[in-house]
N, C-alpha and C positions, 0 to 999 in steps of 0.2 A: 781835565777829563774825568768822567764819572764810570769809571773802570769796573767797578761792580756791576754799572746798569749794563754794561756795553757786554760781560761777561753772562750776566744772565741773558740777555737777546742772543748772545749766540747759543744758548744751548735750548731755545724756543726755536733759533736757526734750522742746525741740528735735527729739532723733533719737527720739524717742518719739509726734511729730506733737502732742502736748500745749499747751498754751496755758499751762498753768503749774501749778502745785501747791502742794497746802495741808497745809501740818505741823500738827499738834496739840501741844502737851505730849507729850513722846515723849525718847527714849535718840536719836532722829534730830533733834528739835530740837537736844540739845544735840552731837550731830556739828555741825551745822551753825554753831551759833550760838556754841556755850560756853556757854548756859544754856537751863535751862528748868522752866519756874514748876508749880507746883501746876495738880492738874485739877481740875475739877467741872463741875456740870451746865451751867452757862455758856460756853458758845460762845469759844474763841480759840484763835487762829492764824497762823502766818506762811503767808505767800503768796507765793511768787516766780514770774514772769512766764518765759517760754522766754526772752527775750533780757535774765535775768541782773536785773533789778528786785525788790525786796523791799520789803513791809508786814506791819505787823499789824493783827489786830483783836483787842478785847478789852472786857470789860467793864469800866464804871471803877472796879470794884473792885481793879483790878489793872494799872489804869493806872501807877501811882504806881512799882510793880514792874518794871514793862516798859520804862520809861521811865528808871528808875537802870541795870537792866542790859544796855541796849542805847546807851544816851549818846547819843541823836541820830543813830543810823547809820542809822534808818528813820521812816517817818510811821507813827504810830499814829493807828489811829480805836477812839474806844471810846463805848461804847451804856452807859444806865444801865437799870437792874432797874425793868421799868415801861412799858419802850421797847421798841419790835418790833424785836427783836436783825436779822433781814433788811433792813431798810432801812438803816444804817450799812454792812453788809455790802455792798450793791448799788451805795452812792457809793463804794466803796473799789476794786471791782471795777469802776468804772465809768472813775474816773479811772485807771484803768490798762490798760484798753481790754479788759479780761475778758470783759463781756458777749457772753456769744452762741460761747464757748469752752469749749474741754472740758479739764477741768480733774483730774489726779491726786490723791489723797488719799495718808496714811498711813494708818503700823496703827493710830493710837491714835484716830483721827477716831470721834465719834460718831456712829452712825446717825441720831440722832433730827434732829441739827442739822443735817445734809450735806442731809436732807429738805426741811427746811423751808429749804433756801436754794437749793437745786433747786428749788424749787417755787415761789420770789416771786424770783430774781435773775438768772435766764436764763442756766443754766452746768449742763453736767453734769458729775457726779463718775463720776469711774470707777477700779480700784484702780491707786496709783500705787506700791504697795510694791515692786513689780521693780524700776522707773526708780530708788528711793532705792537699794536694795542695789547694783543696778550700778556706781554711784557709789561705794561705798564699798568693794566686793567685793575688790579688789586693795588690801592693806593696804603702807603705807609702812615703812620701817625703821624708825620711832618707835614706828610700830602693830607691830611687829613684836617689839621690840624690850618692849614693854610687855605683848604675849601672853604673850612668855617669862616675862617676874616674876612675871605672875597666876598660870601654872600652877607655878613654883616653890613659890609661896607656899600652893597649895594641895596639891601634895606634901609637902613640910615641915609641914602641918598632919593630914594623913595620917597622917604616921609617928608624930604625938605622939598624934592620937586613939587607936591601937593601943596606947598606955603608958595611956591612960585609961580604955577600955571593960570595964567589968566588970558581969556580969550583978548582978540587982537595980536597974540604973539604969533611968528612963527614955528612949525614945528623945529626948524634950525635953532630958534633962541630957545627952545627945552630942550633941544640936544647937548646945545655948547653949554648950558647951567650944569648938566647931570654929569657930564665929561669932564668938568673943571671939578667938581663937588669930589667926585671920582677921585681924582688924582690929588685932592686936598687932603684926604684920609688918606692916603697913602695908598691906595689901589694904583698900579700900573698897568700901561696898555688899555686902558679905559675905552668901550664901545656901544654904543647903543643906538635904534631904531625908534623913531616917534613917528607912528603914521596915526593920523586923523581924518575923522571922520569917513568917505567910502575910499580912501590910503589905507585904512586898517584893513580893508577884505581881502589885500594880499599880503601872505603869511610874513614875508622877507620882505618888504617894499623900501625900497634906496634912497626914496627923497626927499626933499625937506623945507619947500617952499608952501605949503598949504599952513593961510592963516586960520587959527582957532577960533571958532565961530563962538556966538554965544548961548548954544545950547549943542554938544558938541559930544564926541566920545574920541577916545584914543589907547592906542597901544603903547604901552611904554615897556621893552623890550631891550636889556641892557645886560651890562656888567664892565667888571676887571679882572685881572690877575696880582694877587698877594703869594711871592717864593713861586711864580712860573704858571700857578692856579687858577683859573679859570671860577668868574659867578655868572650867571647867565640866569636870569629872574623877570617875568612876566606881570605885569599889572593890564587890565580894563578899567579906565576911569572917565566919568561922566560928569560935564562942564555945563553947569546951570541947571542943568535936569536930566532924567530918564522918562523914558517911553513907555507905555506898557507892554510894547512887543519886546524892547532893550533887556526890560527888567527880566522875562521870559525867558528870553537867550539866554542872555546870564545865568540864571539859575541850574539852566539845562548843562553848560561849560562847566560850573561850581559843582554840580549831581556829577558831572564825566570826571572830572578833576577831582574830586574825594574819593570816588570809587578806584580810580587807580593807584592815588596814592594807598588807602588801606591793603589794595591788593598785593602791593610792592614790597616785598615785609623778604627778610635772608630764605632762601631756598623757593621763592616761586616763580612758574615756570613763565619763563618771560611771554610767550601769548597770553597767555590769562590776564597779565597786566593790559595788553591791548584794548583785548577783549572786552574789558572791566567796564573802561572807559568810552569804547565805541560801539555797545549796544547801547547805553544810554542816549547817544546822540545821536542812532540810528531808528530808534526805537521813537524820541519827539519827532521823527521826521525829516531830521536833516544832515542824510545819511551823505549827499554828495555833499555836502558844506565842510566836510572833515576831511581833510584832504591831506594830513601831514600823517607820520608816523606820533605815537603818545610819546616818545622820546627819547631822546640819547645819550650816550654815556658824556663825561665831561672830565678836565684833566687837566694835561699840558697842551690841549686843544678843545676848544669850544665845544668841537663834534668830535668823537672819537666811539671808544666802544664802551658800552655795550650799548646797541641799538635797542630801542623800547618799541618793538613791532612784531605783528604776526613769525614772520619771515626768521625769526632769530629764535632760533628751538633749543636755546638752554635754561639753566636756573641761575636764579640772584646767589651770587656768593658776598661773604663778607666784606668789605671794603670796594665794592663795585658802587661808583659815581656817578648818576644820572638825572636827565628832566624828567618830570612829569612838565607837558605841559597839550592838551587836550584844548583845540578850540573850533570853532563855527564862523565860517566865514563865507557871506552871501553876495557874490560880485555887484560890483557897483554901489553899493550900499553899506556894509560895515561888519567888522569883523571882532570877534571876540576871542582872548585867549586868558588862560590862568598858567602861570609856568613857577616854578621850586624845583630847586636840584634836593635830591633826596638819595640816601646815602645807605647801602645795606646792613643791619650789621649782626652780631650774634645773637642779638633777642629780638632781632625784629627791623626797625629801621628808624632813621632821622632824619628829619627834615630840617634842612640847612637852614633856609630863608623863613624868615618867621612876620613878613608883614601881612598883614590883613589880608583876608581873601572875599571878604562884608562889599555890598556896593558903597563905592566910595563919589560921593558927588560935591565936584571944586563949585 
């Protein structure tokens, strides 16, 4: 148990007027805890109380689980398959004086079950995802220290997929290369995105069957976790040649993607950073081809806080962990992105990922 973190979440609890908050299976249980178990459609969760108290609940399927990897540091109540999962839930929340309090969730909380214990245990849920990021928002020199390695490692895997991409493959065979490269340095939880050709003009695209043509572009869209840490790093690269419209774009992403990152510097205000970067791409013309936020914070989860968007009306503080990544992308045709996690700090700011941002042609 990581009794400090779970200490200071409750006193963000606390200043949140909260009664207490319930983790699910989540990348936040295991901030908190140092594990966390398999999900399914069965109901569990930790629970911690504004003044700093902690339970679980669970089925007893998973008793046996929660019980080797927590040693005693908490009460487990567990319900079996049969049994009205809300009544174990309401003694648990009972003896901890819950009832009749308003109570945080995370992201990973199901709706169906938050429902039905709303509705038999006299507690509302409401979202508690701010209160967890605040928490964790300001990352330590360890967390720090451990950004760095991840986006290393996924620089260095960068540069070898560039010795490996040759058209004829498919996007699946530069995904399994850059996942295995991943996990060879020592990155765990290894993930990444290879969309090609018009597969790049959707931002997130899932799949992995388009062969590499032999004049060709792609996104290559990846990372791991080094100590829980998350890299998440963006490349545009072009297979046999560039176009003169390709080259254009690019530039325009590379101009949106320099200007935000200078913007991004300890104390400024996070629209301005948006801003930075989407009048320039609004300004060439391709104001609906921007379709994402310039980025988001990054952590013990991929996505987390602090949002890089209009919408998000505070200032860069030190150790705040986020993408830049600003791109153009024209349906059915192809999409361009630049993406670095960049790092606030007392004099300004660092950029984690340090591969080339040049057009790069395999």
């Amino acid at each position: 148990m990581e009794k400090y973190r779970i200490e200071k979440l409750a006193a963000y609890i606390k200043a949140a007027d909260l009664g207490g908050m319930l983790i699910c299976p989540s990348e936040e249980m295991l901030f908190l805890t140092g594990f966390t178990p398999m999900m399914c459609e069965r109901f569990q969760g930790l629970f911690i109380t504004e003044e700093g108290q902690y339970f679980y609940v669970c089925n007893l399927l998973y008793q046996g689980e929660i019980e080797h990897a927590f040693k005693g540091a908490m009460k487990i109540y567990h319900w079996m398959d049969g049994e009205p999962m809300t009544d174990t839930v309401r003694q648990a929340l009972e003896e901890h004086g819950l009832l009749g309090k308003t109570l945080g969730v995370n992201s990973s909380a199901q709706a169906f079950n938050a429902l039905d214990i709303m509705k038999d245990c006299d507690v509302i849920f409401v979202n508690g995802k701010g209160v967890l990021e605040e928490a964790r928002i300001i990352k330590t020199a360890e967390e720090t220290e451990n950004l760095r390695r991840a986006a290393k490692i996924a620089d260095d895997v960068f540069t070898l997929a560039l010795s490996f991409i040759r058209p004829g493959m498919k996007e699946a065979d530069i995904l399994q290369f850059m996942l295995q490269k991943m996990t060879d340095a020592g990155g765990e939880k290894p993930w990444g995105i290879i969309a090609s050709g018009p597969n790049s003009s959707f931002p997130h695209y899932m799949g992995s069957d388009r062969v590499i043509e032999e004049q060709d572009l792609m996104i290559l869209d990846f990372g791991c976790t080094v100590g829980g840490m998350y890299s998440d790093m963006s490349r545009t690269v072009f297979v046999g040649g560039i176009t003169e419209e390709q080259k254009k774009i690019y530039g325009i992403v590379r101009q949106a993607y320099e200007a935000a990152e200078a913007a991004a510097v300890n104390g400024a205000f996070i629209p301005d950073i948006d801003k930075a970067a989407r009048d320039i791409i609004d300004d060439a013309g391709y104001k609906e081809c921007f379709v994402n936020r310039v980025g988001h914070g990054i952590g013990y989860m991929i996505h987390e806080g602090p949002d890089i968007k209009k919408s998000n009306r505070r200032n860069l503080e030190p150790g705040m962990a986020f993408s830049v990544e600003p791109g153009i992308y024209i349906a059915g045709k192809f999409g361009m992105r630049i993406e670095n996690i960049v790092m606030a700090t007392e004099q300004s700011h660092e950029v984690l990922n340090k591969s080339s941002r040049e057009i790069i042609i395999i």
